[in-house]
BALOBA-1460 file (C-alpha; in Angstrom, 3 decimals):
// residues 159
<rec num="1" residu="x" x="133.440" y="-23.888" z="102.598"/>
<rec num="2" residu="x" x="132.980" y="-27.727" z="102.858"/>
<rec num="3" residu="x" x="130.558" y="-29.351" z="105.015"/>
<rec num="4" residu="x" x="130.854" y="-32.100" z="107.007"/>
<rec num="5" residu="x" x="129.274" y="-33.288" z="110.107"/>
<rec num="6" residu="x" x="131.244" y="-31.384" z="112.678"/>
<rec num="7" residu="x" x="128.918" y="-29.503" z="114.925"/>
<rec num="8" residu="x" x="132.088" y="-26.593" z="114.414"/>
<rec num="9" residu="x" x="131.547" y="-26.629" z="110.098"/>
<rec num="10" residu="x" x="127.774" y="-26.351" z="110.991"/>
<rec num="11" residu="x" x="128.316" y="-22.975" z="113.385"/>
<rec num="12" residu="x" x="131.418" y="-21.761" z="110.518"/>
<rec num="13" residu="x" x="128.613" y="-22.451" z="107.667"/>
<rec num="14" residu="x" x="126.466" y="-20.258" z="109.513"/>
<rec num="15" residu="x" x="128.861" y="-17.122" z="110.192"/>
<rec num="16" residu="x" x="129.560" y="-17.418" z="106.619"/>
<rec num="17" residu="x" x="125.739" y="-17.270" z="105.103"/>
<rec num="18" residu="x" x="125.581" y="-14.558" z="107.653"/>
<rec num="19" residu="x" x="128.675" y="-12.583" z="106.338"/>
<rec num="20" residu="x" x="127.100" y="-12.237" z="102.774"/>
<rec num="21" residu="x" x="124.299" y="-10.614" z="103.825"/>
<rec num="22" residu="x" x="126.626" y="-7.730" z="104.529"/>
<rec num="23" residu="x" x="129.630" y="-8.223" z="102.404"/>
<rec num="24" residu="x" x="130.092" y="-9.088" z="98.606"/>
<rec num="25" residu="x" x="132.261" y="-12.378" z="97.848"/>
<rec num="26" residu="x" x="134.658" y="-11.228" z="95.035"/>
<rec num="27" residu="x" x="136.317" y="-13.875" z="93.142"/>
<rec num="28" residu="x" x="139.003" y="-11.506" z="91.763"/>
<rec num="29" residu="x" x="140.057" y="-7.766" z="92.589"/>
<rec num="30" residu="x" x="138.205" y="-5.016" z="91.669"/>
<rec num="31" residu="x" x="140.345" y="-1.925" z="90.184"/>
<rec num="32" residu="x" x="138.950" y="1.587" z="91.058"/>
<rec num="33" residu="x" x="141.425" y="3.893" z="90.017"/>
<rec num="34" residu="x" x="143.225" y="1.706" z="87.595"/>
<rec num="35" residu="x" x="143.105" y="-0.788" z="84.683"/>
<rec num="36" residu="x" x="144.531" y="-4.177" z="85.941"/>
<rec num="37" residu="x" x="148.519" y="-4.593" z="84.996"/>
<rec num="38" residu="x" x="148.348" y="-7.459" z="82.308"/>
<rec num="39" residu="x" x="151.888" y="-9.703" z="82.698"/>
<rec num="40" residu="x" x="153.347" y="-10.117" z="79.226"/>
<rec num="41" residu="x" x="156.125" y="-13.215" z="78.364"/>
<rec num="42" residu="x" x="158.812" y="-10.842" z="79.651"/>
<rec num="43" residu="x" x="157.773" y="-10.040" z="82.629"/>
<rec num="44" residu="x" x="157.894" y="-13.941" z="83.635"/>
<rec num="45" residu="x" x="161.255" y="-14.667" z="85.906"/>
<rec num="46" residu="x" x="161.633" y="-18.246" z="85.044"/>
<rec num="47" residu="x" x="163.726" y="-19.995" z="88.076"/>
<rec num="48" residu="x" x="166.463" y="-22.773" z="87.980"/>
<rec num="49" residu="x" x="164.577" y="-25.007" z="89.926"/>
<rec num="50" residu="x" x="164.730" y="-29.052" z="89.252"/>
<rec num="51" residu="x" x="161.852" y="-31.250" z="88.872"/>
<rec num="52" residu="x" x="162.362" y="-34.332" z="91.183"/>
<rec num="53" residu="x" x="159.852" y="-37.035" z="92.715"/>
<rec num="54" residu="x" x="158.192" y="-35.308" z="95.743"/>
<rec num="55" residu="x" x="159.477" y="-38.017" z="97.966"/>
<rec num="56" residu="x" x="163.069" y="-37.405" z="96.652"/>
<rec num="57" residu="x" x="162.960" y="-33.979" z="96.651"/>
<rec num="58" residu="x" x="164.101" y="-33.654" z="100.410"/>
<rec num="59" residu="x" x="166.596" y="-35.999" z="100.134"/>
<rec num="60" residu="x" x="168.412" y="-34.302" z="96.986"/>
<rec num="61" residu="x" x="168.019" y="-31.078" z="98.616"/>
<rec num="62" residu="x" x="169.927" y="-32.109" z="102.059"/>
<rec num="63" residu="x" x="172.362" y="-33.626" z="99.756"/>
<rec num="64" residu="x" x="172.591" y="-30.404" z="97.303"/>
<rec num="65" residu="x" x="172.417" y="-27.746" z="99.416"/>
<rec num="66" residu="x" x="172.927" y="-25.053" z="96.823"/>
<rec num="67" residu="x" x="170.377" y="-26.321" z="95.097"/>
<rec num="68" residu="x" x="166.699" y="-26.257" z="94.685"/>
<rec num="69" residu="x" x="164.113" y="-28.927" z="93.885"/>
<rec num="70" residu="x" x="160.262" y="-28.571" z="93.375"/>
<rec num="71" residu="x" x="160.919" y="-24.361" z="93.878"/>
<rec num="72" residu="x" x="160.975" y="-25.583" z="97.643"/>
<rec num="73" residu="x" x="162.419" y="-22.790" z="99.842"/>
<rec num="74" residu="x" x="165.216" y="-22.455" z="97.962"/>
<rec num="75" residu="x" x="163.479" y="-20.814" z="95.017"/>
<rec num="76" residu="x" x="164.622" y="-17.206" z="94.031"/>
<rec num="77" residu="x" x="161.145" y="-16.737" z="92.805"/>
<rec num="78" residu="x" x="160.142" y="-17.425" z="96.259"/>
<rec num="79" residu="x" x="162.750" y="-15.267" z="97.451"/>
<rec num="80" residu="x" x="161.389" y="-12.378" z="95.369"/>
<rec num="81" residu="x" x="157.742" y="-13.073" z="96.896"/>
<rec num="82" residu="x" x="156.887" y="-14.386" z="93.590"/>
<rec num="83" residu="x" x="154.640" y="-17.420" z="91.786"/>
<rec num="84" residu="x" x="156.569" y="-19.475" z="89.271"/>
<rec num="85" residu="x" x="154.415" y="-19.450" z="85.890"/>
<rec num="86" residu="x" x="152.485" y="-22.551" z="85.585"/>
<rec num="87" residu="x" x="153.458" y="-23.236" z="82.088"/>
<rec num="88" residu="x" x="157.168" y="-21.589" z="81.885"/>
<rec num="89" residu="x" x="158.164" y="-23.505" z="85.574"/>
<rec num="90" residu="x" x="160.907" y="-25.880" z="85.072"/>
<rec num="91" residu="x" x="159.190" y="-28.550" z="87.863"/>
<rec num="92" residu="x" x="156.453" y="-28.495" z="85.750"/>
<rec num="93" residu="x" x="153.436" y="-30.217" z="87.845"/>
<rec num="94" residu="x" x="155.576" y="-30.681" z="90.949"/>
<rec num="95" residu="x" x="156.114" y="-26.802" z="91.274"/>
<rec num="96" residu="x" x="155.440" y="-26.013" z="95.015"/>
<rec num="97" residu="x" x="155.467" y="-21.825" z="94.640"/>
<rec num="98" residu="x" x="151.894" y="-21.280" z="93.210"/>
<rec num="99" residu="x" x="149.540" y="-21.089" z="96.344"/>
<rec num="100" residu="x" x="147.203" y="-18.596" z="94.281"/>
<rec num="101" residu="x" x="146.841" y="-20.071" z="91.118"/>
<rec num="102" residu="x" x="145.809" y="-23.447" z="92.322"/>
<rec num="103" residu="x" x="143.921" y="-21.659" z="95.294"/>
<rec num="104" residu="x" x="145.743" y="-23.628" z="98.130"/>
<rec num="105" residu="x" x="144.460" y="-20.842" z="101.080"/>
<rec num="106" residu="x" x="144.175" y="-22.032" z="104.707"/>
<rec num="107" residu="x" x="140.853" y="-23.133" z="106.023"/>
<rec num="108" residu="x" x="139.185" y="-19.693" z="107.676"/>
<rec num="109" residu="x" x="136.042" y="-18.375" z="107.747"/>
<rec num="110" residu="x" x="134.528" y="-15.065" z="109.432"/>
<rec num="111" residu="x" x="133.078" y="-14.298" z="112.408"/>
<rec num="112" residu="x" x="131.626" y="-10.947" z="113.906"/>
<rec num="113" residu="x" x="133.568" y="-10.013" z="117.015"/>
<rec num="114" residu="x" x="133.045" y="-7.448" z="120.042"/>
<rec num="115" residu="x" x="133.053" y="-4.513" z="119.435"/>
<rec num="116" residu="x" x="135.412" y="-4.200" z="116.353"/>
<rec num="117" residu="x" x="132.904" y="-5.717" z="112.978"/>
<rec num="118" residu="x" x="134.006" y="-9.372" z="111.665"/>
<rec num="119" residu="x" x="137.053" y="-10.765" z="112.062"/>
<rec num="120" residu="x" x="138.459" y="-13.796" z="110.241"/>
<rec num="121" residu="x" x="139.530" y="-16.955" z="111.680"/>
<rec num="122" residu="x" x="141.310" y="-20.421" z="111.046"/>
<rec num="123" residu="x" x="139.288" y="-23.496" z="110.965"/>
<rec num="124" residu="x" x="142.381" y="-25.042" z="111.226"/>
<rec num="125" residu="x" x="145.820" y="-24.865" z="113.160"/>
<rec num="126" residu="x" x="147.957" y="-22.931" z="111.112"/>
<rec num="127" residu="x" x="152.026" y="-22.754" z="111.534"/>
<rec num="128" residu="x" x="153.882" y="-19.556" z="111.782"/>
<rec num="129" residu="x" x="155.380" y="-18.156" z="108.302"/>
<rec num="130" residu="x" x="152.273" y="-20.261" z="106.384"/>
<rec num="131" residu="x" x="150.494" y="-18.845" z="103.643"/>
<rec num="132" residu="x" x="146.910" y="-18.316" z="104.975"/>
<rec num="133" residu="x" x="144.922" y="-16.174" z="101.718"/>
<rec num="134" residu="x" x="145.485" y="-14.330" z="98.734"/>
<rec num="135" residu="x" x="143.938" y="-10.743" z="99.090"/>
<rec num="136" residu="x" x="141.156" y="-10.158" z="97.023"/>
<rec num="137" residu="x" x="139.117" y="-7.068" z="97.400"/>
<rec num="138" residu="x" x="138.732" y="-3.516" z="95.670"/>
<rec num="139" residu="x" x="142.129" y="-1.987" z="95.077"/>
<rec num="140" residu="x" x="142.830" y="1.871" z="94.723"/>
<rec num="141" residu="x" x="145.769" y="4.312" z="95.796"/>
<rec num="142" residu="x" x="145.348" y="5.530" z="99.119"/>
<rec num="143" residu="x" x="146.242" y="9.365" z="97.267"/>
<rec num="144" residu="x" x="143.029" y="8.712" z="94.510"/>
<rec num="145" residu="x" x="140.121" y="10.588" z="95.004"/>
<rec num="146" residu="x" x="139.088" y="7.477" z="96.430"/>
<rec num="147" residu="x" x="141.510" y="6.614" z="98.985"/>
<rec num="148" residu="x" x="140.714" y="9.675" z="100.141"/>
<rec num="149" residu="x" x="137.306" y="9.518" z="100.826"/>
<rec num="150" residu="x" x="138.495" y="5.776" z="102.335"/>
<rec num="151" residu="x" x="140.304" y="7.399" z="104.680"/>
<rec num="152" residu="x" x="138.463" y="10.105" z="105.789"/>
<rec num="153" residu="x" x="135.426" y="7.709" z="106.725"/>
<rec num="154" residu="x" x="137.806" y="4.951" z="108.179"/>
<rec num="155" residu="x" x="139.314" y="7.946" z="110.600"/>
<rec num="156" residu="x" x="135.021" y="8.472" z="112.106"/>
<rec num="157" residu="x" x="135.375" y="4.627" z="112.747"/>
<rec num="158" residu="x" x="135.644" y="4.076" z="116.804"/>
<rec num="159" residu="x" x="136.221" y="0.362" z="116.108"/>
């Protein structure tokens, strides 16, 4: 989190140094029950996207409207919930559909709440159908041994 001189960042700063007394901040998932799937060359869907100047990009897609510039909306690899591949994208640099490889998450931060643990919230307005975070936390099958035991203690919970 950045800090600036808004009484808000100072109060956000603190929820967060108070957070990691409790909680661990991973800076990639953590795979109980499983080794992590490694993407090979042909696993890569490389899109049809063109590479245009961001401030033509609009223009040329109003005018081409079967087409898509950037990997804008248009992009089937957006379409398929999907990050174009940094070095196999067509647009190159001006790719716009790779949020979690250049780490582009919304401002948020957490906060305990009433009655139900922390909670996370935006530090900043954010628009309806935005991205907001990648997750990033342990990650097991709800059937493994322990998913189980996950969901037996999560079911004692009375949050």
């Amino acid at each position: 989190m950045q800090s600036s001189d808004d009484p808000k960042d100072a109060e956000r700063r603190k929820y967060w140094d108070q957070s990691l007394k409790t909680y661990t901040l991973l800076k990639s998932n953590v795979y109980l029950d499983r080794k992590r799937r490694v993407v090979t060359e042909d696993d890569i869907f490389v899109c049809e996207c063109l590479k245009a100047k961001p401030a033509e990009a609009l223009y040329l897609e109003i005018q081409n409207p079967h087409l898509s510039y950037n990997c804008g909306e248009r992009c089937i690899n957006r379409y398929m919930c999907t990050e174009c591949d940094g070095e196999s994208c067509p647009c190159g640099k001006f790719c716009q559909n790779r949020r979690f490889q250049l780490g582009q998450n919304a401002k948020i931060y957490p906060k305990p709440t009433q009655g139900k643990g922390w909670g996370l919230f935006a530090a900043e307005n954010i628009k309806r159908g935005d991205f907001i975070v990648e997750y990033i936390g342990e990650v097991f099958a709800v059937n493994s041994e322990e998913g189980q035991i996950r969901v037996e203690t999560y079911n004692v919970w009375k949050y």
